[in-house]
C-alpha positions as CSV (number, residue, x, y, z in Angstrom):
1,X,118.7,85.4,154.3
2,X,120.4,83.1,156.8
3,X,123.5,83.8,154.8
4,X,123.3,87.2,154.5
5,X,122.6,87.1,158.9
6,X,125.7,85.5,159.0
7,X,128.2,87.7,156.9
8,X,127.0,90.7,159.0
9,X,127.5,88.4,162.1
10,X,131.1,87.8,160.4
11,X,131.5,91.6,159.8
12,X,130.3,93.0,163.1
13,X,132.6,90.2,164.7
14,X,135.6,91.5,162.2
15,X,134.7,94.9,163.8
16,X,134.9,93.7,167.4
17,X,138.2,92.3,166.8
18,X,139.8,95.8,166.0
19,X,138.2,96.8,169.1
20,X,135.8,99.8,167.1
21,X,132.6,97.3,168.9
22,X,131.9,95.9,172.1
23,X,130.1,93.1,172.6
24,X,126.4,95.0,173.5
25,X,126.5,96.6,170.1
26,X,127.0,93.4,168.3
27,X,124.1,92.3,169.7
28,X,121.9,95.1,169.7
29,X,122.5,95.5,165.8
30,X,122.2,91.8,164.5
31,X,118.9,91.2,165.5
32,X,118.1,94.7,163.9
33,X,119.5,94.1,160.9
34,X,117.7,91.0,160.8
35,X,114.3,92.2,161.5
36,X,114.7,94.8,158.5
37,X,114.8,92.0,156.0
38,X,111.4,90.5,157.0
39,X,109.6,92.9,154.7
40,X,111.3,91.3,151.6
41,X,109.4,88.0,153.0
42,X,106.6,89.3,152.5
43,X,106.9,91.4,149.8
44,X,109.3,89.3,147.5
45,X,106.7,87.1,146.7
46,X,104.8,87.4,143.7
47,X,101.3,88.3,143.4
48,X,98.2,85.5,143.0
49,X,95.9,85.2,139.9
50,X,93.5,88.9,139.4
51,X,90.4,89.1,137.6
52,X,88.2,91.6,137.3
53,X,84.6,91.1,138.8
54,X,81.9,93.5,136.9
55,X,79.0,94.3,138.7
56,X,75.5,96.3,137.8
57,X,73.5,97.1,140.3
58,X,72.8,93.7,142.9
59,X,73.8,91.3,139.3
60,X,77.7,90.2,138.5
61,X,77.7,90.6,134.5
62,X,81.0,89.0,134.1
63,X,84.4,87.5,135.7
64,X,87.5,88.3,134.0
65,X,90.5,86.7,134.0
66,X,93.4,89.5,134.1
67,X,96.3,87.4,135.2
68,X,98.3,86.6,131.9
69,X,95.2,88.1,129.7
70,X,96.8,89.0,126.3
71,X,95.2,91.2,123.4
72,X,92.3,93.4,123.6
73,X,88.3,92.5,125.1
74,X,85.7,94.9,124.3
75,X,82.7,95.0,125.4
76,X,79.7,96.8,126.2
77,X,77.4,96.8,128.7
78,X,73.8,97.8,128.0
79,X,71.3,99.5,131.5
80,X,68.0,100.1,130.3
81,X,66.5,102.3,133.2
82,X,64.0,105.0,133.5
83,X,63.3,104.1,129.7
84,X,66.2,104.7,128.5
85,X,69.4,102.6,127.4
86,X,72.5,103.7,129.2
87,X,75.8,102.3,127.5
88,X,79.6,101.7,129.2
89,X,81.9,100.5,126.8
90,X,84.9,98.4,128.3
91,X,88.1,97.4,126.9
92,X,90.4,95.0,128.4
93,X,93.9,95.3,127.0
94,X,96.8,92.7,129.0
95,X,96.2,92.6,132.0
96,X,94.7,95.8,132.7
97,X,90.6,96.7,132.4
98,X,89.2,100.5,131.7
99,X,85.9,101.9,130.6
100,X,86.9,104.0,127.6
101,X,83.5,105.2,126.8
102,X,80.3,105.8,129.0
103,X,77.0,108.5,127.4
104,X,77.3,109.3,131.9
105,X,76.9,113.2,132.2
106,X,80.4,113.5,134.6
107,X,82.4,110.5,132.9
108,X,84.4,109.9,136.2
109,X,84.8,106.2,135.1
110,X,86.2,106.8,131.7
111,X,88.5,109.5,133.4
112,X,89.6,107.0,136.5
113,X,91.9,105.3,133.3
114,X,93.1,101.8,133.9
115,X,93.4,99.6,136.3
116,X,94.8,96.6,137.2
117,X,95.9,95.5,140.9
118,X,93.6,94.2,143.4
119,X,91.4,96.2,145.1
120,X,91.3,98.8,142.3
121,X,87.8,100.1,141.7
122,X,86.2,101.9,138.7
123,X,82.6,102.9,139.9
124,X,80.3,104.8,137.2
125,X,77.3,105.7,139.9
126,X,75.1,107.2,137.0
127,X,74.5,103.6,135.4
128,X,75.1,101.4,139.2
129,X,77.8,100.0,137.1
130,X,81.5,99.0,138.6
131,X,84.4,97.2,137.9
132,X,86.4,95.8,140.8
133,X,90.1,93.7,140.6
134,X,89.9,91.0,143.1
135,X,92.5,88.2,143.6
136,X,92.2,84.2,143.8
C-alpha cells in the first residue's frame, strides 16, 4: 500500500511539474486516495473458522465444523412434542448447511436453501428448531 501511496505521490508530482496541479490539490488528493484503500485492509483479509451451532428449543444438539468440511452430513433431528414426533432432516454438503426436509406445515426452513457465512440463520419456528453459522 505504501508503494502504491507513493507512485500516486510520484504521479501527482509529475502532474505538478507540467503545471496542470498546484500544490493544494496535491495535497488535498493524496490523503484521499489514501483513505480509499483502507477498506481493502479490512476486507482483504480472509475469513476465521465457521461452524454451524444447531439449537432446539433452550438445548444446543450439535457444533459443526463448516470451515474446510468436505462430502455430505445428514442427519436428522427428532422433537417429540404435543405427542407427536416432529422430524427436520439436515444435510451438510462442503461448507454449506440446509434443512432439505421438515413434515412443518409452511416449510420456510427447507425453502430458506443453504447457507453458509456467519450470521446466517435457518429458523423452522413450528419444531423451535434453528441453525445458526457463527465464527471462531
Amino acid at each position: 500500500m505504501l508503494k502504491f501511496t507513493l507512485l500516486v505521490y510520484q504521479m501527482c508530482y509529475d502532474i505538478a511539474m507540467m503545471k496542470l496541479l498546484k500544490k493544494a490539490d496535491i495535497v488535498l488528493i493524496v490523503p484521499l486516495l489514501t483513505v480509499s484503500l483502507v477498506p481493502l485492509i479490512k476486507f482483504g483479509q480472509p475469513e476465521s473458522a465457521c461452524y454451524a451451532e444447531i439449537r432446539q428449543g433452550e438445548n444446543v444438539i450439535e457444533h459443526i465444523q463448516l470451515t474446510g468440511h468436505t462430502g455430505i452430513t445428514e442427519l436428522t433431528v427428532t422433537d417429540y412434542a404435543d405427542g407427536q414426533e416432529k422430524h427436520n432432516h439436515i444435510r451438510v454438503e462442503n461448507e454449506t448447511i440446509a434443512i432439505t426436509a421438515a413434515d412443518c406445515p409452511d416449510k420456510i426452513c427447507v425453502q430458506t436453501g443453504a447457507i453458509s457465512k456467519s450470521g446466517e440463520i435457518i429458523a423452522c419456528l413450528p419444531h423451535k428448531l434453528i441453525i445458526e453459522i457463527k465464527s471462531e
